[in-house]
C-alpha positions as CSV (number, residue, x, y, z in Angstrom):
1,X,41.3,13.8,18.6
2,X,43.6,15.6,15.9
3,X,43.8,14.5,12.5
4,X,46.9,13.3,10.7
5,X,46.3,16.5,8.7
6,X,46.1,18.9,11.7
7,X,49.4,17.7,13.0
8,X,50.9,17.6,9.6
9,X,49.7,21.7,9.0
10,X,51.3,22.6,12.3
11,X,54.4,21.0,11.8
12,X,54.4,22.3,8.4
13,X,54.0,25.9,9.8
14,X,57.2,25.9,11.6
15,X,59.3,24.7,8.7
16,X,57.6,27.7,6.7
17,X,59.0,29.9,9.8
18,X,62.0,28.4,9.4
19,X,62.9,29.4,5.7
20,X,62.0,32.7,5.8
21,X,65.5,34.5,4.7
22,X,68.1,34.9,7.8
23,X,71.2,35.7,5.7
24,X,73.8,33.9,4.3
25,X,72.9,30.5,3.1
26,X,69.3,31.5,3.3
27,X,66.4,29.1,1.2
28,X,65.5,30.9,-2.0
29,X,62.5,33.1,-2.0
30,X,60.0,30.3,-3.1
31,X,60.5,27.6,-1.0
32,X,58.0,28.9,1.8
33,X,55.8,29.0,-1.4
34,X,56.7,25.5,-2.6
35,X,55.5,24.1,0.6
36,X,52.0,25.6,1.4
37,X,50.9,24.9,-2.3
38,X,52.1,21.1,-1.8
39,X,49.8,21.7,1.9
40,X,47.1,23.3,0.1
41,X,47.1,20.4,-2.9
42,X,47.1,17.9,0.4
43,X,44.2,19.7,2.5
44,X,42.0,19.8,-1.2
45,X,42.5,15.7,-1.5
46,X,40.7,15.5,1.9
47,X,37.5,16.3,0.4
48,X,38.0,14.3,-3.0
49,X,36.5,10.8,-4.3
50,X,39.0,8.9,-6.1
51,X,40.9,5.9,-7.1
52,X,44.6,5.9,-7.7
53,X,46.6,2.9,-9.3
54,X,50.1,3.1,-8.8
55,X,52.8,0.7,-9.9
56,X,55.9,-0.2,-7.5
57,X,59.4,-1.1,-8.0
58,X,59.9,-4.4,-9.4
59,X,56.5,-4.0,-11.4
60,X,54.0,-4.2,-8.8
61,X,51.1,-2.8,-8.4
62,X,48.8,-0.8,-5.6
63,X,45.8,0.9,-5.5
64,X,44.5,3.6,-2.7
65,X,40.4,4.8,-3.2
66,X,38.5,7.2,-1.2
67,X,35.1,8.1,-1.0
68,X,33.0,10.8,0.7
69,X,29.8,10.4,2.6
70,X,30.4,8.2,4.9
71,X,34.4,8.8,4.5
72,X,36.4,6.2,3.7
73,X,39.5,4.6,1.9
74,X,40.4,1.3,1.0
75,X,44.5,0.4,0.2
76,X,45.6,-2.9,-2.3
77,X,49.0,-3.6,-2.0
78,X,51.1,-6.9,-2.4
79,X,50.8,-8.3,1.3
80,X,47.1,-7.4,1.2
81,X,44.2,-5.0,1.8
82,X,43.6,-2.2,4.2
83,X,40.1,-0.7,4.8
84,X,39.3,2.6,7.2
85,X,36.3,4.1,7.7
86,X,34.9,6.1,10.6
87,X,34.9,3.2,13.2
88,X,38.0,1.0,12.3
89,X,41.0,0.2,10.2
90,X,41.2,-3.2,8.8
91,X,44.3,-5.0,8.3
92,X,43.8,-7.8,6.0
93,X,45.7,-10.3,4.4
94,X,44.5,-13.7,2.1
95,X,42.7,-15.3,4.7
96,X,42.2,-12.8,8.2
97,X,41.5,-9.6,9.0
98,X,42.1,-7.3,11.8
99,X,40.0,-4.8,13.3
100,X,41.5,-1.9,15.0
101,X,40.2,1.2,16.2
102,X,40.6,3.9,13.9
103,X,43.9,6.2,14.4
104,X,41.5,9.8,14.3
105,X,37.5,10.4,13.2
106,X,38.5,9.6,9.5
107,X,39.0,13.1,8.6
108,X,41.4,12.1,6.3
109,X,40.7,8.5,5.2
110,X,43.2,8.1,2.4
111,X,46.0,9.7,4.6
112,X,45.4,8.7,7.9
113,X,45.1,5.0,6.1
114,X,48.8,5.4,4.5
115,X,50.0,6.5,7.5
116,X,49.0,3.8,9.9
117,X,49.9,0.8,7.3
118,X,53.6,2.1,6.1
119,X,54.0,3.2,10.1
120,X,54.7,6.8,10.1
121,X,55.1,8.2,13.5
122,X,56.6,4.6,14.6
123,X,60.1,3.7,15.5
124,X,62.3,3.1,12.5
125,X,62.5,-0.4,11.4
126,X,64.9,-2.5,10.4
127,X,65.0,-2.7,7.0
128,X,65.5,-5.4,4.5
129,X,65.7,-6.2,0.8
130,X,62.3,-6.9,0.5
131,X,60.9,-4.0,2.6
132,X,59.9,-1.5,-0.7
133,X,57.7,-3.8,-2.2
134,X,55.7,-4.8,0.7
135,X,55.5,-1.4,1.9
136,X,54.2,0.0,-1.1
137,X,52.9,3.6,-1.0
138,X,53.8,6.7,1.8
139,X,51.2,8.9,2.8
140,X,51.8,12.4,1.0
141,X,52.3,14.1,4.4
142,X,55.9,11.9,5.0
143,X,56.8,12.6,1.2
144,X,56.3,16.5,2.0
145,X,57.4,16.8,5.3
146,X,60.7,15.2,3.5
147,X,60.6,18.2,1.2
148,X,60.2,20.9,4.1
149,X,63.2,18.7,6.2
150,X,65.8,18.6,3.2
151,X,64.5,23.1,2.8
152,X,65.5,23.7,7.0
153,X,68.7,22.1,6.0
154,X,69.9,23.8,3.5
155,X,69.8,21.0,0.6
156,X,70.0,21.6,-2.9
157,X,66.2,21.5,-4.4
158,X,65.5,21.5,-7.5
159,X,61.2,22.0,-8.5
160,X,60.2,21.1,-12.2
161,X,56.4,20.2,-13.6
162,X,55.8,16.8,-14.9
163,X,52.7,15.4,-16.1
164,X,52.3,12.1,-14.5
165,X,49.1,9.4,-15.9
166,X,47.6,12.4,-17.0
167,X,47.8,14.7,-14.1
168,X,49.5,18.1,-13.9
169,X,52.1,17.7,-10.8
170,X,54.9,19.8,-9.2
171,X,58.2,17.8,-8.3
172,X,60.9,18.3,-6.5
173,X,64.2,16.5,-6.3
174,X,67.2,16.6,-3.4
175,X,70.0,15.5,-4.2
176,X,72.8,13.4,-1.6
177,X,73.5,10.8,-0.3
178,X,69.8,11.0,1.5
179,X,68.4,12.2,-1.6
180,X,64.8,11.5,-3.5
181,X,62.2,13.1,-5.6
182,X,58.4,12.9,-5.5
183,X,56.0,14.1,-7.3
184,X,52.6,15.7,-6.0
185,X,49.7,16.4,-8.1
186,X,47.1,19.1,-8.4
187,X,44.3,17.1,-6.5
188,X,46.8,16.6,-3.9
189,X,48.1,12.8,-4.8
190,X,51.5,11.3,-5.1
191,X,52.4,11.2,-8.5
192,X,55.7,9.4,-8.0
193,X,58.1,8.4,-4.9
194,X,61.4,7.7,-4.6
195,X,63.1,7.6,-1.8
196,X,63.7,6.4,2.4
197,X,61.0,7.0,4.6
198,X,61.4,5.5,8.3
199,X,64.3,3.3,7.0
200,X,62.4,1.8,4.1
201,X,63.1,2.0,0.5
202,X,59.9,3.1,-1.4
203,X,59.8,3.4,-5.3
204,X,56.2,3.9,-7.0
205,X,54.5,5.9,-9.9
206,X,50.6,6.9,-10.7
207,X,49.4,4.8,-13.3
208,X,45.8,5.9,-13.4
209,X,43.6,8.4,-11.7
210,X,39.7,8.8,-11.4
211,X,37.2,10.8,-10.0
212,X,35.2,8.0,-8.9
213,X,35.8,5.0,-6.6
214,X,33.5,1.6,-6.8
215,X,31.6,0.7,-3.4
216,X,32.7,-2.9,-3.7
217,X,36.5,-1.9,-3.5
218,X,36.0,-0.8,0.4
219,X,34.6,-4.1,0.9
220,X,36.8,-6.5,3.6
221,X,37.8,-9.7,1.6
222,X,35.0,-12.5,0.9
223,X,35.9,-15.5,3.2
224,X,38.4,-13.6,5.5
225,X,38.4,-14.9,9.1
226,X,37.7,-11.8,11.5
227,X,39.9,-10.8,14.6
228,X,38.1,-7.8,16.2
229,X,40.3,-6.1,18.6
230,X,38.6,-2.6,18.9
231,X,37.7,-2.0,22.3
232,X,34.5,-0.1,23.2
């Protein structure tokens, strides 16, 4: 089965095709550039231990971990927890938890786990004034393939370096109606977000980054009734 990130890198290779100069109106020189170091930064996080704190719009908070050997990554947002390791994804809220097969081999825990709880790759939902904050983080490959989308189109994009809870990241900003910025850093994380993804709002920053992750915090609930729906 194909990982989240070998579908992203093929998709991204087109869009790379795409701006290479055709004449008038062409994308500037660096965009093709832009985009495979945001892909490199991405492959790189693959491989990284970590725990990222982030805080959302309206002043909540989130947290996304992964860890190496077995791989793994573990997601705390507002409506709950999500866990995914080699042999399922976890959905859990206060007092259940289900167990569903995992979307690839865990090649890419922390992505393929962002992916299958904001619903990338799903039909658009219907969105509603609560939607960002229960939503909470994207996975870096929506917020990037965003960026290579708004370059095929000929949008206005500016690229500037911010330092973001003490990480060196490269931004970029579109402007419009359908606008939005993000931030990526040099490990390969969102540093910030702000923008529509699948018809939902998302707003969220990087509050803290480190090179570690605790084994408790890929840990299902204590209490939490199970609903195992894997099949074999």
């Amino acid at each position: 089965m194909h990982s989240a990130r070998g579908r992203f890198f093929a998709a991204l290779t087109v869009a790379v095709a795409l701006l290479a100069p055709v004449g008038c109106g062409r994308a500037a020189a660096d965009e093709p550039e832009l985009l495979n170091d945001l892909a490199t930064r991405l492959d790189k996080a693959g491989d990284l231990t970590f725990t990222a704190e982030y805080r959302l719009d309206g002043g909540d908070e989130a947290l996304i971990a992964q860890a190496q050997e077995p791989r793994r990554a573990a997601y705390v947002h507002p409506g709950g927890k999500a866990v995914f390791t080699e042999t399922e994804l976890a959905k859990c809220d206060a007092n259940r938890c289900t167990l569903l097969a995992p979307p690839s081999p865990g090649t890419e825990p922390a992505l393929d786990l962002l992916a299958a709880t904001s619903g990338e790759g799903q039909p658009t939902p219907t969105p509603s004034p609560s939607t960002h904050a229960v939503a909470g983080l994207v996975a870096p490959s929506a917020a990037v393939r965003l960026v290579s989308t708004a370059m095929v189109d000929g949008a206005t994009v500016t690229r500037y370096q911010k330092t973001i809870a003490g990480e060196s990241s490269t931004c970029v900003g579109v402007h419009g109606p359908t606008g939005f910025t993000t931030c990526v850093t040099a490990s390969g994380l969102l540093g910030s977000f702000t923008g529509t993804v699948g018809g939902r709002l998302y707003s969220f920053e990087l509050t803290s980054y480190a090179p570690t992750a605790e084994a408790a915090t890929f840990d299902l609930p204590a209490g939490a009734e199970i609903d195992d729906q894997r099949t074999d």
